[in-house]
N, C-alpha and C positions, 0 to 999 in steps of 0.2 A: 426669777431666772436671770441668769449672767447676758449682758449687752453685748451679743457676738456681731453684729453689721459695725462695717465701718462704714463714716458718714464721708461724703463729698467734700473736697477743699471749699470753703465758703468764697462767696461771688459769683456772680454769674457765668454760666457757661454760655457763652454768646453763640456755640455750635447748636445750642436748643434753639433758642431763637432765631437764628436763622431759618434750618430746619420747619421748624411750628411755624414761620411766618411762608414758608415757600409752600407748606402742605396748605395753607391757609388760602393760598392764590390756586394751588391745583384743584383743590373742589370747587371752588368756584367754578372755575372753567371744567371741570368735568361736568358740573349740573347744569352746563346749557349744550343743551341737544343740538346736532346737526353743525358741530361748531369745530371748523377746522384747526382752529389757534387750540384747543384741548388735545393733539398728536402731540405736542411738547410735555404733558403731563405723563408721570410713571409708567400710568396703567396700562400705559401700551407697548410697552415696553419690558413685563413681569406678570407676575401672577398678582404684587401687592399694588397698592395704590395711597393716595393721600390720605385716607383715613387711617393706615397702618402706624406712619410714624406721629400722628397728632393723638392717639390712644396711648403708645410706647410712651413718645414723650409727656402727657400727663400725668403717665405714671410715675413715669421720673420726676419729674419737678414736685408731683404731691408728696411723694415719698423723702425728697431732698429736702423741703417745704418745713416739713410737720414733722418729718423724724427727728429731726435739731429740737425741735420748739418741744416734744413731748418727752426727750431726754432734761430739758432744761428747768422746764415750767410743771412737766407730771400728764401724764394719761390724758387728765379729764381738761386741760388749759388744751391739749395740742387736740384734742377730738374735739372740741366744741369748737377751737378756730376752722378746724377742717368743714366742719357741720355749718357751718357759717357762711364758708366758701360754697359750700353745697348748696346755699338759700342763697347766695347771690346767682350762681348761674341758672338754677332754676328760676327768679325771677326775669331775670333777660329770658331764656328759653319763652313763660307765657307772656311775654314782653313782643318778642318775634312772633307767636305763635299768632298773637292776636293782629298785630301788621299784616305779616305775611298772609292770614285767613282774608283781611279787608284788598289788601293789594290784591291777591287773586280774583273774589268775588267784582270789585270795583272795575277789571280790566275787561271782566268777562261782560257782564254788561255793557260798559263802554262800547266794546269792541263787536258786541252782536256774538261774538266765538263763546258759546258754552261748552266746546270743548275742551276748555282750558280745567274749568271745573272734576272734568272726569277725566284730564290728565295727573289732576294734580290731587285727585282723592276726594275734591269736595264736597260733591254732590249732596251728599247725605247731611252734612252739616247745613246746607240750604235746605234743609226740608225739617231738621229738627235738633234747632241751635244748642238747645239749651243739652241735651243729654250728648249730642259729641260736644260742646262746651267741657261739660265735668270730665267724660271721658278724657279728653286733651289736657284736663288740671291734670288728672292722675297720671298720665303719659303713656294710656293705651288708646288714643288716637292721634296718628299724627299725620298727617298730611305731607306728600311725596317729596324728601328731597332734608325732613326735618327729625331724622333718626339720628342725629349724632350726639346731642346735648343731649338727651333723655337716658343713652346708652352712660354716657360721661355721667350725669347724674348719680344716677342706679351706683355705677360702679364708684363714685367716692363714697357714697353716701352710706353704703357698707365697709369703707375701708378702715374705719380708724380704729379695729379688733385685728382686721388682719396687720394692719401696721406698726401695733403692739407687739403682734405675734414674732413679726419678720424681723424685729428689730434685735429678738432672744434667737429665733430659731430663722434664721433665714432661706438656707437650703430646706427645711419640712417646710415653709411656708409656701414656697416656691413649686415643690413637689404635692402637695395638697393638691396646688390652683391647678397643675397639670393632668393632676387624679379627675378633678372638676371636667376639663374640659374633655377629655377623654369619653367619659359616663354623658355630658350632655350628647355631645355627637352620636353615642351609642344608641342612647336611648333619645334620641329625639326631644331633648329636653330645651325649651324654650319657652319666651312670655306670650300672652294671649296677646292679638294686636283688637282692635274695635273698629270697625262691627264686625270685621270676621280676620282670621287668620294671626300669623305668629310676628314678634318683632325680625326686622330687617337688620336689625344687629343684634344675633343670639348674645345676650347677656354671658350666660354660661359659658359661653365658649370664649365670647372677645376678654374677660377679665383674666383671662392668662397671659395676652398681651400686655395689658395691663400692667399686671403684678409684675409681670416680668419687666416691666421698665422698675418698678420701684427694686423690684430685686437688683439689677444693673446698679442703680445707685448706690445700695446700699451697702454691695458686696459683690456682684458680679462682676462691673469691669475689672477688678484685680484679680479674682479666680480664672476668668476670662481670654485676661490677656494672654499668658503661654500660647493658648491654642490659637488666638485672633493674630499676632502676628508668626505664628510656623508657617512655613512652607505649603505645609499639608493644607493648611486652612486656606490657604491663599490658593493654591492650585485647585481645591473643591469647589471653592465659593466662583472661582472664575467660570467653571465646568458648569454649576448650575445657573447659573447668572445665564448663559449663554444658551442652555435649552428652555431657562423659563420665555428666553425672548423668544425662541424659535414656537415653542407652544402656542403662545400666545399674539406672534405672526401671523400663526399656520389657521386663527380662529378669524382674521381681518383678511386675508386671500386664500382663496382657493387654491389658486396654483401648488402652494406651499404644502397646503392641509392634502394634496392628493398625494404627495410624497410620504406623508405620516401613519401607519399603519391606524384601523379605526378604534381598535383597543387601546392604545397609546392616546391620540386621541383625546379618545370618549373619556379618560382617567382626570381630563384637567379641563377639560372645557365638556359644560360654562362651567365659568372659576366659582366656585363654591364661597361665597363673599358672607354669606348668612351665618353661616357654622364657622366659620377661618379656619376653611382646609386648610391640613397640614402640609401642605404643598407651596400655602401662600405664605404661614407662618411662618415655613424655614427660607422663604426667598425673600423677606423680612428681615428675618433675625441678620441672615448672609449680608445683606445691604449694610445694616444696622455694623456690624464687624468691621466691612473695607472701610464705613466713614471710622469708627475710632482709628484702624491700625492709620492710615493714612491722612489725618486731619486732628493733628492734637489739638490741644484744648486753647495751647498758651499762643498759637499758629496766629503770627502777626498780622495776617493779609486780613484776618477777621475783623478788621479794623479800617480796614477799606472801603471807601466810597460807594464801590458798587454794592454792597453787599448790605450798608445800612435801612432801604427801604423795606429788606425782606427782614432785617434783625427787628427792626423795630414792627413791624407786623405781628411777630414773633412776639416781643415781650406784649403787645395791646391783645393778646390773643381773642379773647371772648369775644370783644367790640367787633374786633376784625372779621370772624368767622360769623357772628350774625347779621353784618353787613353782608357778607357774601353771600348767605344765604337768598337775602333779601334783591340782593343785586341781579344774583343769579336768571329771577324770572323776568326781571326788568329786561336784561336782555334775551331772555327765546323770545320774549314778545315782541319785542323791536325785530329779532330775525324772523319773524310770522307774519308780523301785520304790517313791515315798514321792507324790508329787505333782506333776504339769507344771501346774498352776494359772497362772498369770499371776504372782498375790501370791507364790507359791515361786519361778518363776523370778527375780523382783524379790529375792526373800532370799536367793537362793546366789549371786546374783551379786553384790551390796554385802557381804555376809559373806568370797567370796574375796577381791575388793579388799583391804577392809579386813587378812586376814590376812595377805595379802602385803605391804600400806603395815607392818603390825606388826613382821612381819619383816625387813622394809629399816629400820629406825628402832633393831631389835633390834639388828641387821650395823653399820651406822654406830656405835652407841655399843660393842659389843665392840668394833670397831678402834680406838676413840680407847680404848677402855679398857686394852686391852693395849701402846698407846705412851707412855699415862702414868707407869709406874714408870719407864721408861728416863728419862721427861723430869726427874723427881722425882730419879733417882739423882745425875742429873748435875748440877741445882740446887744440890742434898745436898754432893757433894763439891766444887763453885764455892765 
């Protein structure tokens, strides 16, 4: 079939990376409970949240990634590199899995709090390692708070068919995934979680997001754009931007929510986050709109000082985001066993940043450092 996707300018789009590095800092801080410095993140402010544009932009960048390399190199060069990317972050995923399992058990102990345990899922796996072990290989056990890579997973890990696909038929591949998620939500269709219940991130449903970032890439923002800078667009996207806040207000004060008729309401809250209500999806996509019409690619400020601790979080993504993970409980526990003050919350949360901005800063200069003897050798012998 004829190559109807057109591909990205090559180089980086430093608008992903910032982005994927700011989503990178908002989960963190949304996974520690009771935690006032997390009112500056999205989700309080919409229906969507940090995990919406670090799925989108996945998409995007696998898609930008692989689709060059499997025009260039052939089908089976660009799906095995993908497949490959697919075994690295599964390896950091039981990488973390296995940390994060000892960090929890070790604090809980420590600390005398077995609560911790049966906040955080574990319970079970202390009474019988070895089978939530396996379960955890396969990725139907995970323990609270480590749904995101296992989803990320699943979804590359099937994609290098659909990438094939999107690359001939872009629009039917795009409408497919939309058929998908349509049918999961209908029929309830979801993964088995262990020992009991469904995944926290409906596969079915979030790989529309997904594709829809590789869709973007590949041919959306130019079909796209007419409608993303009209009028029209711009006046809707304002309109619902400004009842998703009110919604989503009206679920954090009462006052607000008695002004809100109960069916109206009961329609949005609690935000449907399992399945990706279509309520969330389009105050997503809407998001996703104002930054292109408003934030072009080539936009010089992007180069700005303030802006590099979150770019570069941004391109370390993985490193970054299982550090947060990990960081995450470091601090509820500091805010449980040491101090929930206000001023502490304020300190473990600019403290995690920070150690994850160090970390990504650490990752960028090991990779240039370990490509510089090769660069040096070949100088050498020129």
């Amino acid at each position: 079939m004829k190559i109807l996707a057109t591909l990205p300018t090559k180089g980086r789009d430093l608008r992903l990376d910032l982005f994927r590095g700011v989503a990178n800092w908002g989960i963190f801080l949304d996974l520690i409970p009771n935690n006032i410095v997390n009112w500056v993140t999205t989700r309080n402010y919409g229906f969507s949240d940090a995990a919406d544009p670090f799925i989108f932009i996945s998409g995007y960048t696998v898609a930008f990634v692989f689709a060059r390399m499997m025009l260039e190199r052939g089908f089976v060069v660009g799906a095995t590199r993908l497949l490959k990317r697919v075994w690295q972050i599964y390896v950091a995923h039981v990488f973390l899995f296995v940390l994060y399992l000892a960090e929890i058990e070790y604090v809980a102990q420590r600390s005398g709090n077995s609560g911790f345990t049966d906040d955080f899922n574990i319970r079970g796996f202390l009474g019988n390692s070895a089978q939530f072990l396996f379960e955890g290989l396969i990725l139907r056990f995970k323990p609270v708070n480590m749904d995101v890579l296992p989803l990320y997973i699943v979804l590359m890990g099937v994609f290098p068919p659909i990438l094939w696909l999107m690359l001939r038929r872009p629009n039917l591949t795009l409408a497919a995934s939309a058929l998908l998620y349509l049918l999961a939500r209908h029929f309830g269709w979801n993964l088995s979680a262990y020992p009991t219940g469904v995944w926290y991130f409906n596969p079915f449903a979030w790989q529309f997001l997904f594709t829809f970032g590789a869709w973007f890439a590949l041919c959306g923002s130019t079909q796209a754009m007419p409608f993303i800078r009209s009028r029209t667009a711009l006046a809707l996207g304002i309109a619902y931007l400004l009842f998703a806040l009110v919604m989503t207000m009206s679920a954090r004060f009462d006052e607000l929510r008695s002004l809100i008729p109960a069916e109206v309401y009961g329609a949005f809250n609690p935000n449907d986050k399992t399945n990706l209500a279509p309520y969330r999806l389009l105050h997503f996509v809407v998001f996703a709109f104002f930054v292109v019409r408003l934030l072009p690619r080539d936009w010089p400020g992007l180069e700005r000082t303030i802006f590099r601790p979150a770019i570069k979080c941004g391109q370390q993504s993985l490193e970054v985001f299982c550090a947060g993970i990990f960081l995450s409980f470091a601090a509820h526990v500091v805010l449980v066993e040491i101090s929930g003050a206000i001023w502490m919350q304020i300190v473990v949360s600019i403290v995690g940043i920070l150690m994850m901005t160090v970390l990504a800063y650490y990752r960028s200069w090991s990779k240039s450092t370990d490509k510089a003897p090769a660069k040096a050798a070949v100088a050498a012998a020129g």
